[in-house]
Biopython code that builds the backbone (N, CA, C, O; Angstrom):
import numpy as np
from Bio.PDB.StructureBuilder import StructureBuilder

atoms = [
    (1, "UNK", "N", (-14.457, -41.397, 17.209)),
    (1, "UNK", "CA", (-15.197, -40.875, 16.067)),
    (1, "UNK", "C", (-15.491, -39.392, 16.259)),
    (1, "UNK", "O", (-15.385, -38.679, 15.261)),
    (2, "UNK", "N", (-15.921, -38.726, 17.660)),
    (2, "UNK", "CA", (-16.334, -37.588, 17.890)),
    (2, "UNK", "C", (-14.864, -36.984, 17.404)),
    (2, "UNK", "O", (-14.913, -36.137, 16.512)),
    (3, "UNK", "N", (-13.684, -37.320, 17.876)),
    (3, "UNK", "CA", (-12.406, -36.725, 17.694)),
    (3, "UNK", "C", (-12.348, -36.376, 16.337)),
    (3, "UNK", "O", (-12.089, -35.213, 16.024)),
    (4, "UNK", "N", (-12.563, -37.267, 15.465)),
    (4, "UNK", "CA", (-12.197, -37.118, 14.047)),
    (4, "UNK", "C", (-13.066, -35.958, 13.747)),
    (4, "UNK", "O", (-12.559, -34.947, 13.262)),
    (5, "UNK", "N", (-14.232, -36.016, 13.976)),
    (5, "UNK", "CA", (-15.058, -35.429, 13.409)),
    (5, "UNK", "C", (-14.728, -33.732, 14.153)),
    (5, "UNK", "O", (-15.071, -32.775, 13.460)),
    (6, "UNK", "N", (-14.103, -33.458, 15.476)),
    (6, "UNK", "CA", (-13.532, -32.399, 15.832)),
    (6, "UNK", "C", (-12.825, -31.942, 15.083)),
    (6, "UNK", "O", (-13.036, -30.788, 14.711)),
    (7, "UNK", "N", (-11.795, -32.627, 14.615)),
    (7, "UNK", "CA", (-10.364, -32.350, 14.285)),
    (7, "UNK", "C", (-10.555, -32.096, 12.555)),
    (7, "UNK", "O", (-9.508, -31.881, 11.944)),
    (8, "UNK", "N", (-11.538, -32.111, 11.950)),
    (8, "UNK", "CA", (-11.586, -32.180, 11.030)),
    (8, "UNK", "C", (-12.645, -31.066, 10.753)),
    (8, "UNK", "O", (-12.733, -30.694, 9.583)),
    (9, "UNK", "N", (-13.433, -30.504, 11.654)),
    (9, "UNK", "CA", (-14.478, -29.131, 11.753)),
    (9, "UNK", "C", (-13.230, -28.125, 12.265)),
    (9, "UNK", "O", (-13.148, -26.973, 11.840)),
    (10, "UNK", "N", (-12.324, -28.654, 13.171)),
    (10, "UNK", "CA", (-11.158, -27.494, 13.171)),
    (10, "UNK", "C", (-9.928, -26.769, 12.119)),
    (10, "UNK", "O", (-9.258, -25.736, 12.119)),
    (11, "UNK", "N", (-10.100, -28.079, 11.182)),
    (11, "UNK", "CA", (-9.163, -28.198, 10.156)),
    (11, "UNK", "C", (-10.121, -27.221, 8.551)),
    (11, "UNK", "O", (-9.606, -26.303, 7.912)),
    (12, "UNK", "N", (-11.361, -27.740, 8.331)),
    (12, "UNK", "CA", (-11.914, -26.555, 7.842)),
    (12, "UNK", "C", (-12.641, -25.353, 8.490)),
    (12, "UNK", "O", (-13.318, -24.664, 7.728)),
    (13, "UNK", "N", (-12.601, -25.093, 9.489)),
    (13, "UNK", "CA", (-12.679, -23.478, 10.005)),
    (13, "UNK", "C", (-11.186, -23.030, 9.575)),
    (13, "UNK", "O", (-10.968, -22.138, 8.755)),
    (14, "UNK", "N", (-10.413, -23.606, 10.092)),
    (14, "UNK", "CA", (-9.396, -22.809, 9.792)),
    (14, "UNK", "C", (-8.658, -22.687, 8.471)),
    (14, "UNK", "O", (-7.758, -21.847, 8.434)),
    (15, "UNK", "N", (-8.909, -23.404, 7.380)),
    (15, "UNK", "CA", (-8.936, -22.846, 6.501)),
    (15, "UNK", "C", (-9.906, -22.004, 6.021)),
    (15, "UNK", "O", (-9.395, -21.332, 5.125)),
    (16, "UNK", "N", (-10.988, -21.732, 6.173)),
    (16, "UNK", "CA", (-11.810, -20.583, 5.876)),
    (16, "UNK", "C", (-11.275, -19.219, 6.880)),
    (16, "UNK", "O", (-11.280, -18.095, 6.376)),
    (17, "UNK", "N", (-10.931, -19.372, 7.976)),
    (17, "UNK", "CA", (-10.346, -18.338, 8.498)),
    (17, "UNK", "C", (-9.106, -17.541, 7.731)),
    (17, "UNK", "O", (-9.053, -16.318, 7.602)),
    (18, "UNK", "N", (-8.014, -18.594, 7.196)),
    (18, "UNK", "CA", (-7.193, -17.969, 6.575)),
    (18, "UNK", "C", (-7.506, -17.566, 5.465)),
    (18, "UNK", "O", (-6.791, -16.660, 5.035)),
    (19, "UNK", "N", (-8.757, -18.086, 4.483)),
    (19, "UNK", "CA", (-9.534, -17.687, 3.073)),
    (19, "UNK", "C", (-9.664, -16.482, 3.493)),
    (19, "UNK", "O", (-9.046, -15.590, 2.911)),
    (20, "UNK", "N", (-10.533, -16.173, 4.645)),
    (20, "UNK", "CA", (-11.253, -14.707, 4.835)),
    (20, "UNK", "C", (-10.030, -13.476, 5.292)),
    (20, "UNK", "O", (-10.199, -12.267, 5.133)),
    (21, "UNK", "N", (-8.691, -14.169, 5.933)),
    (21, "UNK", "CA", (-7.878, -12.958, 6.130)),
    (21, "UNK", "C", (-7.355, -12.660, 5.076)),
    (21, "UNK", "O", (-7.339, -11.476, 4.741)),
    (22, "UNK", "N", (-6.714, -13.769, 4.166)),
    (22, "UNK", "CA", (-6.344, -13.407, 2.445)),
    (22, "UNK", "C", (-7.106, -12.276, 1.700)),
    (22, "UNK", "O", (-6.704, -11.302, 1.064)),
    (23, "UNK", "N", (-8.604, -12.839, 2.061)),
    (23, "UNK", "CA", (-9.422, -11.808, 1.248)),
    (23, "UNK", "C", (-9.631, -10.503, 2.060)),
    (23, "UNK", "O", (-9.935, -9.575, 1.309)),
    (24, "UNK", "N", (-9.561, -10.156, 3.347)),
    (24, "UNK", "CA", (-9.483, -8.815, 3.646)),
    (24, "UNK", "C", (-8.048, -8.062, 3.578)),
    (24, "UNK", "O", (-7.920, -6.841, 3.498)),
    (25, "UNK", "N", (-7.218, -8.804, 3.614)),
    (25, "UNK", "CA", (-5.936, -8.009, 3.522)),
    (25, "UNK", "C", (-5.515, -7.619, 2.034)),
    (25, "UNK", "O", (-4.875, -6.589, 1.825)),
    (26, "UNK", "N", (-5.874, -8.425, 1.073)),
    (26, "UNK", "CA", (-5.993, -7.829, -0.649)),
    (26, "UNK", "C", (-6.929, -6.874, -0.869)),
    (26, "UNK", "O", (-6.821, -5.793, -1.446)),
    (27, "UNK", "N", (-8.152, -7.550, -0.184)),
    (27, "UNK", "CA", (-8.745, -6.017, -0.594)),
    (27, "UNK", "C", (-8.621, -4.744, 0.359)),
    (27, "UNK", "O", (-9.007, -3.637, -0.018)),
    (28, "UNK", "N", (-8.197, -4.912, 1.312)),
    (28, "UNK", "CA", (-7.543, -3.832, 2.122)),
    (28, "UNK", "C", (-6.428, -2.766, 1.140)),
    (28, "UNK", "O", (-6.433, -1.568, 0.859)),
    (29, "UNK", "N", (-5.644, -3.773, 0.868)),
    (29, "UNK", "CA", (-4.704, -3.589, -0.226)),
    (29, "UNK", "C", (-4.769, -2.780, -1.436)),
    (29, "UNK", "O", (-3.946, -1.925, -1.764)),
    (30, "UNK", "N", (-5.769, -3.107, -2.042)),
    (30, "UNK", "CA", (-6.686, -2.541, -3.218)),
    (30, "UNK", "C", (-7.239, -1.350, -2.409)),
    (30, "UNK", "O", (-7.028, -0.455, -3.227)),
    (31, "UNK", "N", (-7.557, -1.008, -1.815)),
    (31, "UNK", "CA", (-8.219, 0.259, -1.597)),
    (31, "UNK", "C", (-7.000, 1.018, -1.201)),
    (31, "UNK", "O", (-6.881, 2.031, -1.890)),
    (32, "UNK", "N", (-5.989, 0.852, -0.258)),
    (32, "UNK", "CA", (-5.005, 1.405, 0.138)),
    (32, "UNK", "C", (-4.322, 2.013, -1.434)),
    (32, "UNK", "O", (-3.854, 3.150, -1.390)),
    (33, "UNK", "N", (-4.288, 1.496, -2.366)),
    (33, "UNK", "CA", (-3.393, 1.246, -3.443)),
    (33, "UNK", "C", (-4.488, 2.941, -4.253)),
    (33, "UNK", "O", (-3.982, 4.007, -4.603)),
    (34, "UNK", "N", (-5.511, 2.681, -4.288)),
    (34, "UNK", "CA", (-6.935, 3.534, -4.766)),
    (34, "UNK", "C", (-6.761, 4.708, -4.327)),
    (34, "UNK", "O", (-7.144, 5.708, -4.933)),
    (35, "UNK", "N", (-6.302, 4.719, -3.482)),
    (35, "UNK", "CA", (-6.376, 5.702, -2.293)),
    (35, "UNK", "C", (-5.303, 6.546, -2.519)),
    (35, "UNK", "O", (-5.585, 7.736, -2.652)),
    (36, "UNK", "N", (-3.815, 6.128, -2.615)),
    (36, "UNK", "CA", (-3.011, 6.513, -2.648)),
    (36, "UNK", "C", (-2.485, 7.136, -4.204)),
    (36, "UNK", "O", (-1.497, 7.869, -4.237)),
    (37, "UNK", "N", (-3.133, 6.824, -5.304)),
    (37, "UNK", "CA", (-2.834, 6.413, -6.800)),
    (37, "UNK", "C", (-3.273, 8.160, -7.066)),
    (37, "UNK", "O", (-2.475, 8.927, -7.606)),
    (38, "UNK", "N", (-4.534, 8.567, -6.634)),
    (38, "UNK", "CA", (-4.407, 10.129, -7.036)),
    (38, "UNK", "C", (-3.506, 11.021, -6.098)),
    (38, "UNK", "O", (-3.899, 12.172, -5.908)),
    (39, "UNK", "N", (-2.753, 10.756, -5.706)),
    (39, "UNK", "CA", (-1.554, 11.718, -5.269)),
    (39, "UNK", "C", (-0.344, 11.527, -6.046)),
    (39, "UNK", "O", (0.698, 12.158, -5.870)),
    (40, "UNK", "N", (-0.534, 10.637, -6.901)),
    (40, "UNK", "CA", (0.789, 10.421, -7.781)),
    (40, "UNK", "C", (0.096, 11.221, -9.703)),
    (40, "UNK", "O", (0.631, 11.622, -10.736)),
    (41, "UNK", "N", (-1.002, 11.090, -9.292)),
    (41, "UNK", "CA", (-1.476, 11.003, -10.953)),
    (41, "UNK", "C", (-1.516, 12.433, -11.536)),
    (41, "UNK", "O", (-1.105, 12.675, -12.671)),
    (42, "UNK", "N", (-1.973, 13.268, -10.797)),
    (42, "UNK", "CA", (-2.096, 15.008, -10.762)),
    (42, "UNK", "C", (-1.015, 15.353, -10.716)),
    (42, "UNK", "O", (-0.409, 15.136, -9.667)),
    (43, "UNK", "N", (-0.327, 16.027, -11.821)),
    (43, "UNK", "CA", (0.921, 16.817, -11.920)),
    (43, "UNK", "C", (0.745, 18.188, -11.810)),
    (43, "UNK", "O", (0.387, 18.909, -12.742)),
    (44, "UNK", "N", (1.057, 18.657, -10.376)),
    (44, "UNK", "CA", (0.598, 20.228, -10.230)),
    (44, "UNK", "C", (2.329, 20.974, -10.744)),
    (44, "UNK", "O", (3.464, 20.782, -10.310)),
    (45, "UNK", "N", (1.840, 21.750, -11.715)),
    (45, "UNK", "CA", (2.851, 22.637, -12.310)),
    (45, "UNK", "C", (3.974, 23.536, -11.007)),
    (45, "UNK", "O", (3.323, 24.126, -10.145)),
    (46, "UNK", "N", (5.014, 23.601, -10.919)),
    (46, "UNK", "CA", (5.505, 24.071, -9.990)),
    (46, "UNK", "C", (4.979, 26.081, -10.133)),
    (46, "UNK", "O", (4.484, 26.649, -11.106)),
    (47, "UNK", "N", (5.393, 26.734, -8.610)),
    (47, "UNK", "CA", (5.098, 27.562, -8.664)),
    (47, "UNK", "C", (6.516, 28.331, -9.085)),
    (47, "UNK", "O", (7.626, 27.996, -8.673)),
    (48, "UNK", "N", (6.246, 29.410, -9.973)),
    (48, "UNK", "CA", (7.111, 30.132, -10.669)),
    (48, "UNK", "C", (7.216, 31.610, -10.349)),
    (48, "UNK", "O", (7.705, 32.392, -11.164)),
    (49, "UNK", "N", (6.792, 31.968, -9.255)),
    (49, "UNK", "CA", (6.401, 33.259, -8.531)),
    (49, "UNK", "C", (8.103, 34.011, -8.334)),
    (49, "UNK", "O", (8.622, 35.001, -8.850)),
    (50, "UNK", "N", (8.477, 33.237, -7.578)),
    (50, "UNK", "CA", (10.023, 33.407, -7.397)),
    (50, "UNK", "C", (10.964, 33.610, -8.526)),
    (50, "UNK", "O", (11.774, 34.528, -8.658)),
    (51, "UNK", "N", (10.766, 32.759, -9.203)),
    (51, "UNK", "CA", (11.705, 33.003, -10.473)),
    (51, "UNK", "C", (11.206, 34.657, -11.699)),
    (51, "UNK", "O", (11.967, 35.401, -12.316)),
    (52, "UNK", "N", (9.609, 34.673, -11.605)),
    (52, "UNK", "CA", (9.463, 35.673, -12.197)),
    (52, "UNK", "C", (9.681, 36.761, -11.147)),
    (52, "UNK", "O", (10.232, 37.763, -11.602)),
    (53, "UNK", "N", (9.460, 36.786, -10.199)),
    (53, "UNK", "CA", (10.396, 38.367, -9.397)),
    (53, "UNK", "C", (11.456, 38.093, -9.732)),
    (53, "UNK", "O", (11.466, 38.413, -10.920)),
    (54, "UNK", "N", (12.734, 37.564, -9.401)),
    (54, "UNK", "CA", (13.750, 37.733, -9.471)),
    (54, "UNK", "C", (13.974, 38.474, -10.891)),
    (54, "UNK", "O", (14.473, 39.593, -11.004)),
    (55, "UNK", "N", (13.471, 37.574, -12.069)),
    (55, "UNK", "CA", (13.542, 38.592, -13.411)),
    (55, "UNK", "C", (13.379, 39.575, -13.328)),
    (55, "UNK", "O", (14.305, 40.364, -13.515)),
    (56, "UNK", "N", (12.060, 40.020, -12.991)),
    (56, "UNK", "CA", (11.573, 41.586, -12.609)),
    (56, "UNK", "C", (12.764, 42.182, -12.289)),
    (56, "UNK", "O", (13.221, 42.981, -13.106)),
    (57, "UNK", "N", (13.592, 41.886, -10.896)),
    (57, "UNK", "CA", (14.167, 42.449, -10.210)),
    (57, "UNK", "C", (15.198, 42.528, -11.455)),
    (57, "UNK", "O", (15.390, 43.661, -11.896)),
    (58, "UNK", "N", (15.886, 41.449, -12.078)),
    (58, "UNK", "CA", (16.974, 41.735, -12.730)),
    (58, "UNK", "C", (16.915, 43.334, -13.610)),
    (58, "UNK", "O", (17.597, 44.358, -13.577)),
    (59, "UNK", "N", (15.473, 42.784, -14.519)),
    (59, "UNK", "CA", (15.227, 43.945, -15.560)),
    (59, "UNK", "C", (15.292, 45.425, -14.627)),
    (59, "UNK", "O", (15.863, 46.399, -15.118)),
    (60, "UNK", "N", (14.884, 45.477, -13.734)),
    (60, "UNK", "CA", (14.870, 47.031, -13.439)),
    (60, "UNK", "C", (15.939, 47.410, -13.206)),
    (60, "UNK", "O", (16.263, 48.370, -13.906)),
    (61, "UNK", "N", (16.863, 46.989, -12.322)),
    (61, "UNK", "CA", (18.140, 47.571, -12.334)),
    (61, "UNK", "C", (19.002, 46.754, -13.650)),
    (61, "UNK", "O", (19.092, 45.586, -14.029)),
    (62, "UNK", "N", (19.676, 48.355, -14.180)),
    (62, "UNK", "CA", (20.880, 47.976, -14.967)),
    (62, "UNK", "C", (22.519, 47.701, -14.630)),
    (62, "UNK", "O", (23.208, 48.247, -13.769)),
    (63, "UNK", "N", (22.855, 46.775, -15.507)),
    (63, "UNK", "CA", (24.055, 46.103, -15.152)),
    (63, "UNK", "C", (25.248, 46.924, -15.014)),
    (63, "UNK", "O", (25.852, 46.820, -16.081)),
    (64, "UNK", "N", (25.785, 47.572, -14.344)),
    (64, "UNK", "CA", (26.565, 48.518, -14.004)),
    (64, "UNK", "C", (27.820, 47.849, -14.708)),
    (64, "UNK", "O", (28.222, 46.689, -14.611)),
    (65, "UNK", "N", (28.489, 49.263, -15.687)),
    (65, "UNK", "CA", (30.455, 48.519, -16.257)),
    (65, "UNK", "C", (31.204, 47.995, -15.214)),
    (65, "UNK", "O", (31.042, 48.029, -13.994)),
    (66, "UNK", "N", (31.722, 47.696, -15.645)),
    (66, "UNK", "CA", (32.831, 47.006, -14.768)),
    (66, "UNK", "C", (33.907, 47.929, -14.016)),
    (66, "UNK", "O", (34.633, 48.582, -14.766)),
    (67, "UNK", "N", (34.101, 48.066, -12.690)),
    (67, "UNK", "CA", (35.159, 48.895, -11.810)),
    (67, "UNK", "C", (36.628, 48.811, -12.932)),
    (67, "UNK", "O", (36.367, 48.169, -13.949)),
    (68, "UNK", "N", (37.666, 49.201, -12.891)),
    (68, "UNK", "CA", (38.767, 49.226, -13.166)),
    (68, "UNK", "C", (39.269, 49.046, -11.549)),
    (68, "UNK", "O", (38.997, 49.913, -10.718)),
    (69, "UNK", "N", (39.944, 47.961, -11.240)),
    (69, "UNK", "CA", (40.447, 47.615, -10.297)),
    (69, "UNK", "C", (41.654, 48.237, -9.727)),
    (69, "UNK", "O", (41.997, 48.291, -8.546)),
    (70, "UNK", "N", (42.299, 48.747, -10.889)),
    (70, "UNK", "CA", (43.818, 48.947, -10.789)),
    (70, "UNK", "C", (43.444, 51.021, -10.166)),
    (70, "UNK", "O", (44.160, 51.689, -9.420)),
    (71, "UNK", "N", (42.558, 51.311, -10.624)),
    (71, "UNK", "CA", (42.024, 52.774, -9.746)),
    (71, "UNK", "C", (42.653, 53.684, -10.943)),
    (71, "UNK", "O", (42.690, 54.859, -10.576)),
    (72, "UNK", "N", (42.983, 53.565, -11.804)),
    (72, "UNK", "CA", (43.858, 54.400, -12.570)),
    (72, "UNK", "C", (42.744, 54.776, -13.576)),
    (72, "UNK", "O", (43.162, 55.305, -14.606)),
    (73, "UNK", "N", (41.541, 54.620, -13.486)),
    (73, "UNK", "CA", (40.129, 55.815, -14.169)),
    (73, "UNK", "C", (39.685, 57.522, -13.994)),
    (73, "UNK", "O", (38.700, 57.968, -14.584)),
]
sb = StructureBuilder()
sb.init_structure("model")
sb.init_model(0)
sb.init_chain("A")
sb.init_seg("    ")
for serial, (resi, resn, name, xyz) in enumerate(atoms, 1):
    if name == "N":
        sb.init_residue(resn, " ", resi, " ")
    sb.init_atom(name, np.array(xyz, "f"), 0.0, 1.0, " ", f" {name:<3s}", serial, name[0])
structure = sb.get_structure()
């Protein structure tokens, strides 16, 4: 009788053990998920620093004619 009554206090601990890891690993989960969700949500505009020098650069110097290859200018 003591046996049964062992085997059967072992049989619900351990389902409450696995209840309680279910429930920390989802909500582990859920926060991990929280956590991670504003690094996707903020769309930071790229930086355009580079592309507007280079314009700059284009506009100041002018586009020089074209060589005559053949040398006969």
């Amino acid at each position: 009788m003591i046996g049964l009554v062992n085997f059967s206090l072992l049989a619900v601990l351990t389902m409450f053990a696995v209840a309680a890891a279910a429930a920390l690993c989802w909500m582990s989960l859920r926060i991990t998920i929280l956590v991670i969700e504003p690094a996707t949500a903020r769309r930071v505009p790229c930086s355009t620093e580079l592309a507007d020098g280079r314009r700059r650069l284009a506009r100041s110097r002018p586009i020089a004619p074209p060589r005559n290859r053949e040398g006969g200018e």
